[in-house]
N, CA, C and O atoms as a GROMACS GRO file, in nm:
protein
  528
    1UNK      N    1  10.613 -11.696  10.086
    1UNK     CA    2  10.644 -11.742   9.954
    1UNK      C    3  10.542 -11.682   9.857
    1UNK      O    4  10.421 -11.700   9.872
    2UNK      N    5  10.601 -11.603   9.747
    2UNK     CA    6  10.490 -11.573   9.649
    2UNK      C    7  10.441 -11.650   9.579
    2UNK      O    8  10.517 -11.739   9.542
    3UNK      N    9  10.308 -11.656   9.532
    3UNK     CA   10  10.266 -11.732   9.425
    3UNK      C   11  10.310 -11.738   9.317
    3UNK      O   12  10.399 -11.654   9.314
    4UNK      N   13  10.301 -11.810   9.177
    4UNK     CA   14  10.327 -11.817   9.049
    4UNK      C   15  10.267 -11.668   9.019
    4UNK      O   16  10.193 -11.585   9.072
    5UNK      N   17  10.338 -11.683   8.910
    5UNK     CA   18  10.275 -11.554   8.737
    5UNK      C   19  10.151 -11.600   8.747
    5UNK      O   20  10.050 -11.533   8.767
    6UNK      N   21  10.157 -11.699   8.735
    6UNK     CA   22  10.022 -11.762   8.656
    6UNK      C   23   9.883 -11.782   8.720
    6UNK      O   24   9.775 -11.764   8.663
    7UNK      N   25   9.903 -11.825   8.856
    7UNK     CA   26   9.808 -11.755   9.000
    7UNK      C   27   9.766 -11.619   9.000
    7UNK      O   28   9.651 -11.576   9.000
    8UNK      N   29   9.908 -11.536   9.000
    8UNK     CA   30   9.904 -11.410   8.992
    8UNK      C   31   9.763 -11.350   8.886
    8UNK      O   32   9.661 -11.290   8.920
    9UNK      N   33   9.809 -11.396   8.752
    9UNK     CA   34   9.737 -11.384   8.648
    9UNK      C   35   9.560 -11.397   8.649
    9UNK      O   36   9.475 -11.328   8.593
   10UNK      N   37   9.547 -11.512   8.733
   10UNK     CA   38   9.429 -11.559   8.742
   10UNK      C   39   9.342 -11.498   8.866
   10UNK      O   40   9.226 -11.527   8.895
   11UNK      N   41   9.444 -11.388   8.942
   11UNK     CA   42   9.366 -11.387   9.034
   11UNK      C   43   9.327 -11.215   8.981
   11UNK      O   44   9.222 -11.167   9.022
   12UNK      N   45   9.414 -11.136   8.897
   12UNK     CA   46   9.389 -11.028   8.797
   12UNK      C   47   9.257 -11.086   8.732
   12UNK      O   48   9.152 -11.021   8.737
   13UNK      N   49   9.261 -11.176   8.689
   13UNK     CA   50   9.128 -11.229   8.566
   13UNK      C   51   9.017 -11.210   8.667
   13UNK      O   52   8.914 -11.164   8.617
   14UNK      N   53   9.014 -11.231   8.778
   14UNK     CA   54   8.898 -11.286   8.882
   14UNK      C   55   8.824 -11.134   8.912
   14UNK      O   56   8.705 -11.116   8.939
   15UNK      N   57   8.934 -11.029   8.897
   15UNK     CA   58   8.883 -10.914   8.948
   15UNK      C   59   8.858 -10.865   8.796
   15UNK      O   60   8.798 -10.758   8.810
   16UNK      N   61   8.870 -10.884   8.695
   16UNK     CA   62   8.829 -10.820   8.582
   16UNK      C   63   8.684 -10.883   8.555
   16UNK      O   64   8.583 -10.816   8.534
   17UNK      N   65   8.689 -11.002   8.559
   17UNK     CA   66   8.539 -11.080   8.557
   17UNK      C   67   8.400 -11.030   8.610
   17UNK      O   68   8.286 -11.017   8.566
   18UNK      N   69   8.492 -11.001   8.771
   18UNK     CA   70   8.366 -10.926   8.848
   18UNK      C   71   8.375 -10.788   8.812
   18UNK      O   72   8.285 -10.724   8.867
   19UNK      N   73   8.438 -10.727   8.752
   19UNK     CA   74   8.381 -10.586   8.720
   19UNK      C   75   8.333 -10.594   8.601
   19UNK      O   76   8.298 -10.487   8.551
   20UNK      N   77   8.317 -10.708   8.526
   20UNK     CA   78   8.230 -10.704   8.395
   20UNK      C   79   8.116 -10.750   8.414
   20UNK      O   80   8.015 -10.734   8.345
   21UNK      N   81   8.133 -10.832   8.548
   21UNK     CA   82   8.008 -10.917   8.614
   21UNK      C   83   7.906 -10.767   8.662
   21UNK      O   84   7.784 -10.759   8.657
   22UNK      N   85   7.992 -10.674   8.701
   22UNK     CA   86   7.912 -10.557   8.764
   22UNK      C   87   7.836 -10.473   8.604
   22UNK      O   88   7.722 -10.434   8.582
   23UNK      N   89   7.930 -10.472   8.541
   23UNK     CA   90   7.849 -10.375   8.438
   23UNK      C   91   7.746 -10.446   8.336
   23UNK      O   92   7.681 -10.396   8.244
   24UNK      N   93   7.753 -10.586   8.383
   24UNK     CA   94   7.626 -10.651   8.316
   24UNK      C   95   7.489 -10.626   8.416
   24UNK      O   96   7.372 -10.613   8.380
   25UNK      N   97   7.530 -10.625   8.520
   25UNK     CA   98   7.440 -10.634   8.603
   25UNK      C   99   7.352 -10.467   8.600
   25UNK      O  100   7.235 -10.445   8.632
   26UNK      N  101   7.460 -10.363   8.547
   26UNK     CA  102   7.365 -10.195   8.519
   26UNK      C  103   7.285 -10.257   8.465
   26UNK      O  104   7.175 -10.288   8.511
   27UNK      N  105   7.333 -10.288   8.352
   27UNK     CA  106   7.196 -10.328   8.224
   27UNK      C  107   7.112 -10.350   8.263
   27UNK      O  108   7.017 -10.274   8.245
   28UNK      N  109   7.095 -10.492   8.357
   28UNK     CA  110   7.002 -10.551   8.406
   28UNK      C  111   6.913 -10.481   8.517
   28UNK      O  112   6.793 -10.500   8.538
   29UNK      N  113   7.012 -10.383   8.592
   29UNK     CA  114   6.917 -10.307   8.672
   29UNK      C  115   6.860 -10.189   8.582
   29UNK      O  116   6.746 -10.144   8.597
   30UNK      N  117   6.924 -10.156   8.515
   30UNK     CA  118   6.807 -10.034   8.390
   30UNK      C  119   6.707 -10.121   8.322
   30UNK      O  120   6.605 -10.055   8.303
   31UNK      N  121   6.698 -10.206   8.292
   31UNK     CA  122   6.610 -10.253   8.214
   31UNK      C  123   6.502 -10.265   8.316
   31UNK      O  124   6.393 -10.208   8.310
   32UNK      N  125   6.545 -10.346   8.414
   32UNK     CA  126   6.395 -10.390   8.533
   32UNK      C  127   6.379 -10.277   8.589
   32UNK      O  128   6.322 -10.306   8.694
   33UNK      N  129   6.398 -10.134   8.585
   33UNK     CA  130   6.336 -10.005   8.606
   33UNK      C  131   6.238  -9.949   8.485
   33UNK      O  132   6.130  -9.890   8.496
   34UNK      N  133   6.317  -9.991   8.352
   34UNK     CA  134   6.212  -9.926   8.261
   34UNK      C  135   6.141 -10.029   8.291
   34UNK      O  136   6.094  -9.992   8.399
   35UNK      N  137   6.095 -10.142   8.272
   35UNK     CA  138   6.039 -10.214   8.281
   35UNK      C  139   5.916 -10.209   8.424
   35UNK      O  140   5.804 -10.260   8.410
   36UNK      N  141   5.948 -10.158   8.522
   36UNK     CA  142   5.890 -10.153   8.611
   36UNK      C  143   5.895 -10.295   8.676
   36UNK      O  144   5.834 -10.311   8.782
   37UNK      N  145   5.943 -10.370   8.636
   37UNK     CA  146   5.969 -10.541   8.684
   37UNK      C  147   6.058 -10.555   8.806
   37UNK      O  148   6.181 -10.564   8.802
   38UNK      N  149   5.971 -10.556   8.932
   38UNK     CA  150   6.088 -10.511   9.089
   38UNK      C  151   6.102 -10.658   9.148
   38UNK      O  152   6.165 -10.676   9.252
   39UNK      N  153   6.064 -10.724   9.104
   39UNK     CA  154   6.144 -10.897   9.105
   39UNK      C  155   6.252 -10.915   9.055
   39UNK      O  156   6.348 -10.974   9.104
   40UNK      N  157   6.241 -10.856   8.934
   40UNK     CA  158   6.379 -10.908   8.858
   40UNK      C  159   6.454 -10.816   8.927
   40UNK      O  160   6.557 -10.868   8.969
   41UNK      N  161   6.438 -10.652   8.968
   41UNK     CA  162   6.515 -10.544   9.002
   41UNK      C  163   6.580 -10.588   9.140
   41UNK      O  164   6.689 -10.547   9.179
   42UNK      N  165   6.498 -10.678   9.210
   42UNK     CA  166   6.572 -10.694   9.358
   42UNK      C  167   6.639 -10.827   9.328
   42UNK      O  168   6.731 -10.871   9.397
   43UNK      N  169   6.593 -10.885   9.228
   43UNK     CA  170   6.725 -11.015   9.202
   43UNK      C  171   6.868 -10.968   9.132
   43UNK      O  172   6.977 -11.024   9.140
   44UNK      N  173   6.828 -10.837   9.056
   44UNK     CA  174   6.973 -10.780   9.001
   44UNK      C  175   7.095 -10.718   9.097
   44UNK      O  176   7.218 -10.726   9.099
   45UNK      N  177   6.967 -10.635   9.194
   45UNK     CA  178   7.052 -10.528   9.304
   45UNK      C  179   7.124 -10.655   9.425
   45UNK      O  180   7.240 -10.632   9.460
   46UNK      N  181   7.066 -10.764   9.476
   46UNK     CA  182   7.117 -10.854   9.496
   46UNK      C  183   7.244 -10.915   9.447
   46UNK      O  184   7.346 -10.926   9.514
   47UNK      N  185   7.227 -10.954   9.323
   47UNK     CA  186   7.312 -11.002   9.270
   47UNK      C  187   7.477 -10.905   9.262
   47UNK      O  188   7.594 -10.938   9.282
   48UNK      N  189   7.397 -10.753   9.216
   48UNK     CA  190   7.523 -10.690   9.237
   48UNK      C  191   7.566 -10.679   9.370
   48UNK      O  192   7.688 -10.673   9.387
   49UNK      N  193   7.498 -10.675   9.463
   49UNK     CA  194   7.600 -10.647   9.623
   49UNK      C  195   7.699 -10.774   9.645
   49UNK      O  196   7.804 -10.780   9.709
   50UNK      N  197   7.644 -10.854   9.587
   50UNK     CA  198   7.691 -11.030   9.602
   50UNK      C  199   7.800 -11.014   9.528
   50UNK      O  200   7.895 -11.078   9.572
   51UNK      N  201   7.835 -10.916   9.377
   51UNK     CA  202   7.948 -10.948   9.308
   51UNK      C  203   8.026 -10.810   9.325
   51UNK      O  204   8.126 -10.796   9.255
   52UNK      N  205   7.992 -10.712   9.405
   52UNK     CA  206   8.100 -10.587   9.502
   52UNK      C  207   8.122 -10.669   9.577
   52UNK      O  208   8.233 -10.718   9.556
   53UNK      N  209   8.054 -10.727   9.687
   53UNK     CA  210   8.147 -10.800   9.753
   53UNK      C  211   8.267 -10.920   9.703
   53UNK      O  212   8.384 -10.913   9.742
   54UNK      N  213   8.227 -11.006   9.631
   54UNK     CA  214   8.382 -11.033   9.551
   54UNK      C  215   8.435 -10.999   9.468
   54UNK      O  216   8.509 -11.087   9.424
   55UNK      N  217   8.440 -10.912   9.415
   55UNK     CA  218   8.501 -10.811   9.383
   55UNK      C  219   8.593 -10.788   9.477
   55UNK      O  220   8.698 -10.850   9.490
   56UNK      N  221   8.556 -10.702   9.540
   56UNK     CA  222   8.614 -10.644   9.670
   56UNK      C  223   8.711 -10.732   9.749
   56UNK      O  224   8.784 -10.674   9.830
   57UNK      N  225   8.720 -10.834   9.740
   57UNK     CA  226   8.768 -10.984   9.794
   57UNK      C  227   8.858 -11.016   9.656
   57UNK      O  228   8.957 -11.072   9.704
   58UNK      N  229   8.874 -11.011   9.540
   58UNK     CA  230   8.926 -11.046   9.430
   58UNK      C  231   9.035 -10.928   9.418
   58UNK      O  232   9.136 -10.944   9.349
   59UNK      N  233   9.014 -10.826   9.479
   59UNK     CA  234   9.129 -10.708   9.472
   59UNK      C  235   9.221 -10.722   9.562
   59UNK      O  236   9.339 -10.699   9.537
   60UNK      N  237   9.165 -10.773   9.711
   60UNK     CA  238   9.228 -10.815   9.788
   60UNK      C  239   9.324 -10.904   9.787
   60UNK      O  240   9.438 -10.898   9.835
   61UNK      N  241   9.273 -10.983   9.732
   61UNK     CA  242   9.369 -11.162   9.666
   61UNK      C  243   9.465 -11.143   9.584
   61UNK      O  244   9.569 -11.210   9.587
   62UNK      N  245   9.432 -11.015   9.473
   62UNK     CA  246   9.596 -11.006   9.382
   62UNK      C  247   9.659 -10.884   9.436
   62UNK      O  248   9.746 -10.823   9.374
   63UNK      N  249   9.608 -10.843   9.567
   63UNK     CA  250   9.722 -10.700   9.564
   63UNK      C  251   9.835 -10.728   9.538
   63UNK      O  252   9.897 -10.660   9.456
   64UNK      N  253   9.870 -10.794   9.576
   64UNK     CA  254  10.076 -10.845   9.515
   64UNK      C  255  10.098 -10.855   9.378
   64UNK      O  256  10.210 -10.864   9.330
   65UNK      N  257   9.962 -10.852   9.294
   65UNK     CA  258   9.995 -10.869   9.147
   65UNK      C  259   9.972 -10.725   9.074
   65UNK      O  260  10.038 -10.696   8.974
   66UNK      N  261   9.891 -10.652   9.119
   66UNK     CA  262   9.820 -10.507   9.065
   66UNK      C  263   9.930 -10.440   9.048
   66UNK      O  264  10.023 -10.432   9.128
   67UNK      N  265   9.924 -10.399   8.959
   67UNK     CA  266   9.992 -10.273   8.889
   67UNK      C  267   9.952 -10.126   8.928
   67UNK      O  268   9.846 -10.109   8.988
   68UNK      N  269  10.054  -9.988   8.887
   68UNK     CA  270   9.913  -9.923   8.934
   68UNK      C  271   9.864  -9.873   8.799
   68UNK      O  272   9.800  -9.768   8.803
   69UNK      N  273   9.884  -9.933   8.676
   69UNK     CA  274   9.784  -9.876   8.569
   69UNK      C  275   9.688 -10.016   8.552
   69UNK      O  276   9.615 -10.026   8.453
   70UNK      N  277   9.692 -10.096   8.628
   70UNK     CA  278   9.544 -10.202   8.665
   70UNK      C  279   9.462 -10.147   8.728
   70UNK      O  280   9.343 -10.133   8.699
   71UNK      N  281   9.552 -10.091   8.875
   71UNK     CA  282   9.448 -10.037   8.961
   71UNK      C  283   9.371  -9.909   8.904
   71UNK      O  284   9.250  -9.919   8.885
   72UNK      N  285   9.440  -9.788   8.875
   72UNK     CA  286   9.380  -9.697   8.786
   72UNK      C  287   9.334  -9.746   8.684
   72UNK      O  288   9.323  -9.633   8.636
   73UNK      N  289   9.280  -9.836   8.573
   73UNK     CA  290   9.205  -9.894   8.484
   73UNK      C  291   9.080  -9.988   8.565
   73UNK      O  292   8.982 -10.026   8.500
   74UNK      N  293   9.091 -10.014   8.680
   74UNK     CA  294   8.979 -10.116   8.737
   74UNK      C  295   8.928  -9.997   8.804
   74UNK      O  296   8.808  -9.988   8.782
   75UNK      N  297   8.978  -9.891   8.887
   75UNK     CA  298   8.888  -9.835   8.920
   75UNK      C  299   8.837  -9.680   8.863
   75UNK      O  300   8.761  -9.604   8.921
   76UNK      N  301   8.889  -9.665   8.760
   76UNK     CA  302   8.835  -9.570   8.631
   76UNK      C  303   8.697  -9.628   8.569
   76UNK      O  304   8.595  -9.564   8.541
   77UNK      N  305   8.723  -9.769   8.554
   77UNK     CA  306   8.580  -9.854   8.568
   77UNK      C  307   8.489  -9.870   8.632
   77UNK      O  308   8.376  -9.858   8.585
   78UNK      N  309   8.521  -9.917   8.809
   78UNK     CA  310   8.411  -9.914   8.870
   78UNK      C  311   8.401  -9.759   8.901
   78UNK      O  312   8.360  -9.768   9.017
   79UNK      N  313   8.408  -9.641   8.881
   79UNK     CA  314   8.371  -9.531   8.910
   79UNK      C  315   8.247  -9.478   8.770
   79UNK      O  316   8.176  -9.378   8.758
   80UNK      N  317   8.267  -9.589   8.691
   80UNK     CA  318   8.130  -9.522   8.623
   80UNK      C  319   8.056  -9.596   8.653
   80UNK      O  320   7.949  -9.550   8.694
   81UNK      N  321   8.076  -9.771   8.648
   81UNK     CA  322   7.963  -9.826   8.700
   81UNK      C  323   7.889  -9.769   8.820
   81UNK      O  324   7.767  -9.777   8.827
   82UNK      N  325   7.961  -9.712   8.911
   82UNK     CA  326   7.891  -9.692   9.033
   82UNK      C  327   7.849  -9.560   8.964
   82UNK      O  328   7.730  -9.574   8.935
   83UNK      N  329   7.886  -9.458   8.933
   83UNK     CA  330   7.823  -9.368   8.909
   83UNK      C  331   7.669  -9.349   8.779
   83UNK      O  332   7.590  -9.259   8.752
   84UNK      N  333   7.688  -9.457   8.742
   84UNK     CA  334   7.571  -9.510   8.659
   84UNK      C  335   7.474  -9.629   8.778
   84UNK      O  336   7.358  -9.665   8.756
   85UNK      N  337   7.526  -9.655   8.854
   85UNK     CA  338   7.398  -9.704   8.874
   85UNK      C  339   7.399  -9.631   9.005
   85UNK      O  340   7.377  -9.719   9.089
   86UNK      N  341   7.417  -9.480   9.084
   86UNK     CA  342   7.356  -9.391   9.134
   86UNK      C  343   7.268  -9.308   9.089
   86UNK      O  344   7.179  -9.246   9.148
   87UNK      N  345   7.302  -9.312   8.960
   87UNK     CA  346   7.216  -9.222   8.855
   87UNK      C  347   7.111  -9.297   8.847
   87UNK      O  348   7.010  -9.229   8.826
   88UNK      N  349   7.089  -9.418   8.856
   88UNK     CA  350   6.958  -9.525   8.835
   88UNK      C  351   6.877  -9.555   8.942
   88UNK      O  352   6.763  -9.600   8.945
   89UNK      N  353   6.983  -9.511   9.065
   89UNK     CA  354   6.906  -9.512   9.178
   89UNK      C  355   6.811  -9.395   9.237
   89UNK      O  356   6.705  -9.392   9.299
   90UNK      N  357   6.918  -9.286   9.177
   90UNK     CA  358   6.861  -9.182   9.173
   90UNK      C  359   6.703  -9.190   9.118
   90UNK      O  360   6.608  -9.153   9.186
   91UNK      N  361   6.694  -9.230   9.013
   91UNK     CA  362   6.578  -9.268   8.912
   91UNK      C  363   6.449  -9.321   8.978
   91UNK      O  364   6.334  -9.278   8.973
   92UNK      N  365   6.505  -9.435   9.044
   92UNK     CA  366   6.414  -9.516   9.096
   92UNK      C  367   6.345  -9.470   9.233
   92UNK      O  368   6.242  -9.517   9.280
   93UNK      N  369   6.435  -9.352   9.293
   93UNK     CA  370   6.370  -9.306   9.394
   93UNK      C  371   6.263  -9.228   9.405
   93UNK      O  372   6.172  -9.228   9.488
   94UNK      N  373   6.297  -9.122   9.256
   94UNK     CA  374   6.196  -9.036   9.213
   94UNK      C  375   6.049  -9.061   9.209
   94UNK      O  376   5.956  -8.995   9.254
   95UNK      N  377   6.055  -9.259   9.091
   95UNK     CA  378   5.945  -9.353   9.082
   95UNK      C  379   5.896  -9.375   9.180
   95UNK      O  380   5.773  -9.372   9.177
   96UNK      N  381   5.949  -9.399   9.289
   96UNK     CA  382   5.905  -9.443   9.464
   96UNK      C  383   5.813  -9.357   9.482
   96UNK      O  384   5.694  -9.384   9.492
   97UNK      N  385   5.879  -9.216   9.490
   97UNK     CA  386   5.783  -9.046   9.530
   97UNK      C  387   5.750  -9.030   9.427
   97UNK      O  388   5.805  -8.921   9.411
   98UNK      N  389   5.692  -9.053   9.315
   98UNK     CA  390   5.598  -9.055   9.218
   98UNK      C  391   5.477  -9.135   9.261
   98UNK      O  392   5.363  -9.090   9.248
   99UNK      N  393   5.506  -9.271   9.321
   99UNK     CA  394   5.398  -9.362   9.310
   99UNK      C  395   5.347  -9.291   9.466
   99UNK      O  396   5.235  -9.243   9.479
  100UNK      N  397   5.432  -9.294   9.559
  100UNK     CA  398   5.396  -9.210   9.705
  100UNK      C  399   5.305  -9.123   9.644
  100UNK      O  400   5.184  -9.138   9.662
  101UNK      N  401   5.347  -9.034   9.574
  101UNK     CA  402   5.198  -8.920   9.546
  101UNK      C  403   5.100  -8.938   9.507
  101UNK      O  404   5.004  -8.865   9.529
  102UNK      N  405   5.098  -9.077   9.412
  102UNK     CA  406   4.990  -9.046   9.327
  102UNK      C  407   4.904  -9.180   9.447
  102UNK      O  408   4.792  -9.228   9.430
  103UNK      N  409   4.994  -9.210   9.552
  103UNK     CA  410   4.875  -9.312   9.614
  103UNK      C  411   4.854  -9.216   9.736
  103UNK      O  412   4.758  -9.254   9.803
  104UNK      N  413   4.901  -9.128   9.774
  104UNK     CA  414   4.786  -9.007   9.888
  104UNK      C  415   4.748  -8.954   9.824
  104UNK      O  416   4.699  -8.864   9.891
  105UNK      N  417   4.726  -8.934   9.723
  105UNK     CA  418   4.626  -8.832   9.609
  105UNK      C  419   4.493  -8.957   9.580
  105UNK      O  420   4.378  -8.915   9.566
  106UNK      N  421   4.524  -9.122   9.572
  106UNK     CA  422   4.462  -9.165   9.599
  106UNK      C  423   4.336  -9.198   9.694
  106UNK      O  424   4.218  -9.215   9.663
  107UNK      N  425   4.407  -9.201   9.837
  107UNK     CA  426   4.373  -9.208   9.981
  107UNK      C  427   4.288  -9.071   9.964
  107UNK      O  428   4.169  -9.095   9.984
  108UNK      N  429   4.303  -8.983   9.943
  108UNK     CA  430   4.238  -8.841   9.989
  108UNK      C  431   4.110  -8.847   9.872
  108UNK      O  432   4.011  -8.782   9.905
  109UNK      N  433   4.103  -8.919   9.736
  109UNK     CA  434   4.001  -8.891   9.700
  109UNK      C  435   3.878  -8.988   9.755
  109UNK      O  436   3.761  -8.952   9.742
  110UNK      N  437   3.920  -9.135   9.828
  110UNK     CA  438   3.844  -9.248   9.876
  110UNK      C  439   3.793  -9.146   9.992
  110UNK      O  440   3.673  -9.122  10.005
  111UNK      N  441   3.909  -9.078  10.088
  111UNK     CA  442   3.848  -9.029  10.188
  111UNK      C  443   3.744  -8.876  10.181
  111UNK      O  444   3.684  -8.820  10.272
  112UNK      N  445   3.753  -8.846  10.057
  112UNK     CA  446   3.661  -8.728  10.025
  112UNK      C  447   3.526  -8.832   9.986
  112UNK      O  448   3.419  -8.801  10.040
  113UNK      N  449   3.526  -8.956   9.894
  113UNK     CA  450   3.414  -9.035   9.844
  113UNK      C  451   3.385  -9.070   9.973
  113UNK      O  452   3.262  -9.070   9.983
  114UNK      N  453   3.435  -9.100  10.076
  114UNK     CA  454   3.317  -9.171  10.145
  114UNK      C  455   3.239  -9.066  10.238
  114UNK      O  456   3.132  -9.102  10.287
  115UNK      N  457   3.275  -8.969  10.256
  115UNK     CA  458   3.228  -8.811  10.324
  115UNK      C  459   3.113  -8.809  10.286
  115UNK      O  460   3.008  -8.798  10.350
  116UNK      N  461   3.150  -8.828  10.086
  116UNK     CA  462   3.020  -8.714  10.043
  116UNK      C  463   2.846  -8.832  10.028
  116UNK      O  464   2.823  -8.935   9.964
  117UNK      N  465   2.775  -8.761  10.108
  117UNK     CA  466   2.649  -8.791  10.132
  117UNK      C  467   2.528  -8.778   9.971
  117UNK      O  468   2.452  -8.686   9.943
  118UNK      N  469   2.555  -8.912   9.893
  118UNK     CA  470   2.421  -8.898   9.772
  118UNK      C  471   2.278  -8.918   9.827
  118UNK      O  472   2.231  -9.017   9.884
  119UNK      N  473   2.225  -8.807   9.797
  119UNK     CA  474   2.064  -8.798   9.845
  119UNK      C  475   1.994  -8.817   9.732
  119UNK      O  476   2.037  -8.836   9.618
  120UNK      N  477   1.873  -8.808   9.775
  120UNK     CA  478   1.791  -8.863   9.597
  120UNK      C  479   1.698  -8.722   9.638
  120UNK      O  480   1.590  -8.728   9.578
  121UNK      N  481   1.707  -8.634   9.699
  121UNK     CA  482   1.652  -8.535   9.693
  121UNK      C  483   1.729  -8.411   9.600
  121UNK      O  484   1.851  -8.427   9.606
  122UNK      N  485   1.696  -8.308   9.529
  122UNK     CA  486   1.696  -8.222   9.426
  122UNK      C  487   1.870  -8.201   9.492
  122UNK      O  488   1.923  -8.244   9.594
  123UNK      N  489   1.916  -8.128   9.396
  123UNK     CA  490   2.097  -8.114   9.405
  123UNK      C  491   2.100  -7.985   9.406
  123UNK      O  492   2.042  -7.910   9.328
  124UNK      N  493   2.164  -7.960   9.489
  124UNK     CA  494   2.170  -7.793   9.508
  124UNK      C  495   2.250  -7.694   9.410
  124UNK      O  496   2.280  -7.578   9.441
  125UNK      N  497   2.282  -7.759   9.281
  125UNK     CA  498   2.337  -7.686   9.198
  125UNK      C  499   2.276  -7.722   9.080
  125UNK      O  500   2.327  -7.704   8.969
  126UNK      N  501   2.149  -7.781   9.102
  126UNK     CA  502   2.026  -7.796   8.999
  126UNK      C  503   2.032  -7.691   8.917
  126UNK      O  504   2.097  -7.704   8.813
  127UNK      N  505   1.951  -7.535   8.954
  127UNK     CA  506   1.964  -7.424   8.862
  127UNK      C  507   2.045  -7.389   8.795
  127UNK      O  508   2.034  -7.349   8.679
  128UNK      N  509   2.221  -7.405   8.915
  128UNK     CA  510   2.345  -7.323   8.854
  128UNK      C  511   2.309  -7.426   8.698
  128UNK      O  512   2.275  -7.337   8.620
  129UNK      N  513   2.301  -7.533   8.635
  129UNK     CA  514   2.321  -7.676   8.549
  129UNK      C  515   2.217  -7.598   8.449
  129UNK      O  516   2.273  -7.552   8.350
  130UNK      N  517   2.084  -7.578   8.457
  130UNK     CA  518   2.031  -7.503   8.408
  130UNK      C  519   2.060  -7.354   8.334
  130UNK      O  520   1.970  -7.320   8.257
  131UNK      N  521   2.124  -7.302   8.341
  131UNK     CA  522   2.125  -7.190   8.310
  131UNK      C  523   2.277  -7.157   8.238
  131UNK      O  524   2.382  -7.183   8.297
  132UNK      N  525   2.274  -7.102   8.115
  132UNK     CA  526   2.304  -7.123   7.980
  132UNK      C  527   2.414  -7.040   7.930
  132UNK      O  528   2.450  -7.050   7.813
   0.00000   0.00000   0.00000
């Protein structure tokens, strides 16, 4: 037995919700990248796997109602969201191997400081300092 229009209707609304639910959630993951804020960033990326997955479950529920200029309009949509927030992931990976470098560039100067031996005897580049 099919459902009502009006089920029908609501279960279309459910999957439009969560794909607006998804493109609020870019925002929120661009912002807690500029921001550098990775609390809020793993409560956003969370949040979005939580609303692909119903999503994903909300498409399922009205296939009997989808059209195919719904389906081509919902997923003309999620193909930028996702492609905007690969582009952000992209981003954030870079930041990862940014911070990776600049903390063995770290490590290597602690491990050059603790090598080098301060003597209180004359410095062997005394003269080179001297001379004009």
């Amino acid at each position: 037995m099919r459902p009502s229009a009006e089920s029908g209707q609501a279960l279309l609304e459910a999957v439009a919700r969560d794909i607006n639910e998804l493109e609020r959630l870019c925002v929120e993951i661009d912002v807690s990248i500029d921001e550098r804020n990775w609390e809020r960033l793993g409560t956003a990326l969370a949040d979005s796997r939580r609303v692909t997955h119903s999503m994903q479950n909300a498409m399922g529920d009205a296939i009997a109602y989808r059209t195919a200029e719904f389906d081509k309009a919902a997923f003309a949509r999620l193909q930028q969201i996702f492609a905007y927030r690969q582009e952000r992931m992209d981003k954030l990976q870079a930041i990862h191997e940014d911070i990776g470098d600049r903390l063995r560039q770290l490590s290597r100067w602690k491990t050059y400081a603790r090598g080098v031996k301060i003597s209180d005897g004359p410095r062997r580049s005394a003269g080179l300092d001297s001379r004009g």
